[in-house]
Biotite code that builds the C-alpha atoms (Angstrom):
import biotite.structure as struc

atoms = struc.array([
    struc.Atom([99.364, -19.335, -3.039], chain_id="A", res_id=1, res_name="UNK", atom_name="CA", element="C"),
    struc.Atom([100.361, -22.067, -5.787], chain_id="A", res_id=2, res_name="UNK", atom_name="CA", element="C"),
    struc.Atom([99.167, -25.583, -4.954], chain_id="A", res_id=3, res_name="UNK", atom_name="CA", element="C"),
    struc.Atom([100.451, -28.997, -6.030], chain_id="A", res_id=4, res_name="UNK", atom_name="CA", element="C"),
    struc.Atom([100.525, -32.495, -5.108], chain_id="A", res_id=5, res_name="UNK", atom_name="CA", element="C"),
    struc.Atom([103.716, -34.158, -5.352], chain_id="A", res_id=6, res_name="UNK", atom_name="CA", element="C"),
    struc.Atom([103.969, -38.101, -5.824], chain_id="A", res_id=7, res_name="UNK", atom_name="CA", element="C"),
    struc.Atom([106.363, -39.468, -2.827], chain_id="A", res_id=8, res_name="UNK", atom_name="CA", element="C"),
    struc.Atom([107.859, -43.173, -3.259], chain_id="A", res_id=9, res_name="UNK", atom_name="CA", element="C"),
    struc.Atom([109.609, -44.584, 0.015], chain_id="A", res_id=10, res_name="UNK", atom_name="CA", element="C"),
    struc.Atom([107.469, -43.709, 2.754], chain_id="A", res_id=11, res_name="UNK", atom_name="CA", element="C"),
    struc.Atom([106.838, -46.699, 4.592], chain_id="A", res_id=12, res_name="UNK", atom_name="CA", element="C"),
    struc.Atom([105.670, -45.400, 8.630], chain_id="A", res_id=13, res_name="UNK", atom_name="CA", element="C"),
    struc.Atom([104.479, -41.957, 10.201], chain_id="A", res_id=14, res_name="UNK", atom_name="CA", element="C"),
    struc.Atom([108.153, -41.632, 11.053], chain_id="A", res_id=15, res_name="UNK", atom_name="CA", element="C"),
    struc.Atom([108.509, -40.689, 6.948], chain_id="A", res_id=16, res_name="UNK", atom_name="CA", element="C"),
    struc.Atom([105.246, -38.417, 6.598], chain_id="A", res_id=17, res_name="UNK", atom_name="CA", element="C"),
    struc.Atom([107.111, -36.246, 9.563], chain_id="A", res_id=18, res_name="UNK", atom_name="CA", element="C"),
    struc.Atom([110.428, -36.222, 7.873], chain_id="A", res_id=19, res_name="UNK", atom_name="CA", element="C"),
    struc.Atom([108.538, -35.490, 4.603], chain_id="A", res_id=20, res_name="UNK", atom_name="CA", element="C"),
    struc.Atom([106.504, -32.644, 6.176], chain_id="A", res_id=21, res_name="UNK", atom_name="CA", element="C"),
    struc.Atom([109.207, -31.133, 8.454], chain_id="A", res_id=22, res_name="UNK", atom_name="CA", element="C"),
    struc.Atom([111.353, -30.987, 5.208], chain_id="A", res_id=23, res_name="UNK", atom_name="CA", element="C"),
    struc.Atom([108.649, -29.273, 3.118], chain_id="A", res_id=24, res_name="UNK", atom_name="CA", element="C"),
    struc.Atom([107.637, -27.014, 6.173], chain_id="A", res_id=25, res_name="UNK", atom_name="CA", element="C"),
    struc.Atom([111.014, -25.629, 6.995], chain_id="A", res_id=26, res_name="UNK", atom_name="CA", element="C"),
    struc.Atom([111.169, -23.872, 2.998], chain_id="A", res_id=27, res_name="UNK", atom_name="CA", element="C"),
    struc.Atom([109.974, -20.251, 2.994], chain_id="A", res_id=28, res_name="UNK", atom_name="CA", element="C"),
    struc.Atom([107.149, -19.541, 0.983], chain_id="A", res_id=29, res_name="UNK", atom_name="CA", element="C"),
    struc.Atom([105.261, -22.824, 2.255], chain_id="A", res_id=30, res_name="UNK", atom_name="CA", element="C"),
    struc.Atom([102.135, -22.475, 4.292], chain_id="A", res_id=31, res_name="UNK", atom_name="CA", element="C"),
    struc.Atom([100.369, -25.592, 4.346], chain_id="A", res_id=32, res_name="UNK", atom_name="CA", element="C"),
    struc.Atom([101.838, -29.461, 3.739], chain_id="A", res_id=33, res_name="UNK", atom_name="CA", element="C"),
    struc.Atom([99.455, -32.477, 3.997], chain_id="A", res_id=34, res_name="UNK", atom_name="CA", element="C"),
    struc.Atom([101.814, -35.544, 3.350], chain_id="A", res_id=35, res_name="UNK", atom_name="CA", element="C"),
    struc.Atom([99.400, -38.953, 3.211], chain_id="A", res_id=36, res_name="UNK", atom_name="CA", element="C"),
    struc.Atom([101.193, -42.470, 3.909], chain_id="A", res_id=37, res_name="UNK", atom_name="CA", element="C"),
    struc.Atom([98.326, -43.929, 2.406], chain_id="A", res_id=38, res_name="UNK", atom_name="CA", element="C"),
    struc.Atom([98.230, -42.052, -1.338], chain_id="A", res_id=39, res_name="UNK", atom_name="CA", element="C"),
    struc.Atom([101.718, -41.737, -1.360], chain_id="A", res_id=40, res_name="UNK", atom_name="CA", element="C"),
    struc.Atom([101.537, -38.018, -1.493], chain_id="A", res_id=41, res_name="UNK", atom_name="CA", element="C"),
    struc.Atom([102.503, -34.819, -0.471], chain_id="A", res_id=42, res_name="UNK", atom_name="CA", element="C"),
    struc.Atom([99.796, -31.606, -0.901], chain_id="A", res_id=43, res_name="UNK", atom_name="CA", element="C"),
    struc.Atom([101.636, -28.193, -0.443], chain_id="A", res_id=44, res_name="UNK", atom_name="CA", element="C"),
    struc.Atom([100.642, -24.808, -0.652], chain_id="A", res_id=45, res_name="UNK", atom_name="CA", element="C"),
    struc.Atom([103.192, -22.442, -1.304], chain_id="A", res_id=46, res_name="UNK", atom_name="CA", element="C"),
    struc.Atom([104.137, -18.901, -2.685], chain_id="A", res_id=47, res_name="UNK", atom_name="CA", element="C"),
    struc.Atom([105.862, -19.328, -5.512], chain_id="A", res_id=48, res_name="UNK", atom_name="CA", element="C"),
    struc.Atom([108.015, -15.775, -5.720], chain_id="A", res_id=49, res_name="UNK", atom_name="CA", element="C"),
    struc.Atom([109.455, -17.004, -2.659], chain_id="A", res_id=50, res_name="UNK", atom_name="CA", element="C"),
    struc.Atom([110.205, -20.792, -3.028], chain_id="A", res_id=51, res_name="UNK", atom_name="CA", element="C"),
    struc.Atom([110.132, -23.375, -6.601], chain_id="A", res_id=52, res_name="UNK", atom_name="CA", element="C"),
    struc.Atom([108.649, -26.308, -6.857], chain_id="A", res_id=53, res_name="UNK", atom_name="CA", element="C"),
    struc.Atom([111.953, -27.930, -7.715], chain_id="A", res_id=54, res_name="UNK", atom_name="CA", element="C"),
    struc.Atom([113.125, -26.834, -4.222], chain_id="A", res_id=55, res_name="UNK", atom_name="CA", element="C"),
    struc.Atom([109.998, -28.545, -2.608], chain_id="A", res_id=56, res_name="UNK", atom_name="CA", element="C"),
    struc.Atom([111.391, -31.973, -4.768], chain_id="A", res_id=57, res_name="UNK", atom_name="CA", element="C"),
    struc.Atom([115.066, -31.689, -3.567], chain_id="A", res_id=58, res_name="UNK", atom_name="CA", element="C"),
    struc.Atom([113.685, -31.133, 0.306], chain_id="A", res_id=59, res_name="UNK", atom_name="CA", element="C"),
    struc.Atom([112.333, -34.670, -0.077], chain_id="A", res_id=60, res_name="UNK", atom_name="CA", element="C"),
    struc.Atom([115.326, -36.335, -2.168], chain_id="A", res_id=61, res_name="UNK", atom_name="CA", element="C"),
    struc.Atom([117.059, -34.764, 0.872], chain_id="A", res_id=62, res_name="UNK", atom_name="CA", element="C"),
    struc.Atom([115.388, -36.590, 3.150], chain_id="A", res_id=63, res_name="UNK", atom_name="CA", element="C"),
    struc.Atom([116.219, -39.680, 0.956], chain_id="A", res_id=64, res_name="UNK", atom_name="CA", element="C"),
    struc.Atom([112.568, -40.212, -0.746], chain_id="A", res_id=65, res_name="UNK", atom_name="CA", element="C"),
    struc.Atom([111.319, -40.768, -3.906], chain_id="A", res_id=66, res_name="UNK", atom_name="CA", element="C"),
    struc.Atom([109.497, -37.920, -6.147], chain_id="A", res_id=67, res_name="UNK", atom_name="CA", element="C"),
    struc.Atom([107.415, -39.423, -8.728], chain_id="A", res_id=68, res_name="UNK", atom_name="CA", element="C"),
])
């Protein structure tokens, strides 16, 4: 599994770290997401044979946030 922590601008409210984590979660390949409204960011373990991190990044711009 490939870790990385992604930079997220626009979260304002818990509503946004679900949106942000439900996005990230539903991606296969992705086992573990940790989004924090406090750092702004998004942890996320994934394998990366069976989803990109570029996928992870337009599963948030989806969702109308910010990557940094």
């Amino acid at each position: 599994m490939t870790k990385s922590v992604i930079k997220v601008g626009g979260m304002t409210c818990e509503h946004c770290v679900k949106a942000v984590t439900t996005a990230i979660s539903a991606l296969p390949g992705v086992g573990k997401v940790d989004v924090s409204l406090k750092k702004n960011t998004a942890m996320v373990e994934y394998d990366a044979a069976k989803v990109t991190l570029d996928a992870i990044h337009t599963a948030i711009k989806d969702e109308e946030y910010d990557v940094l």
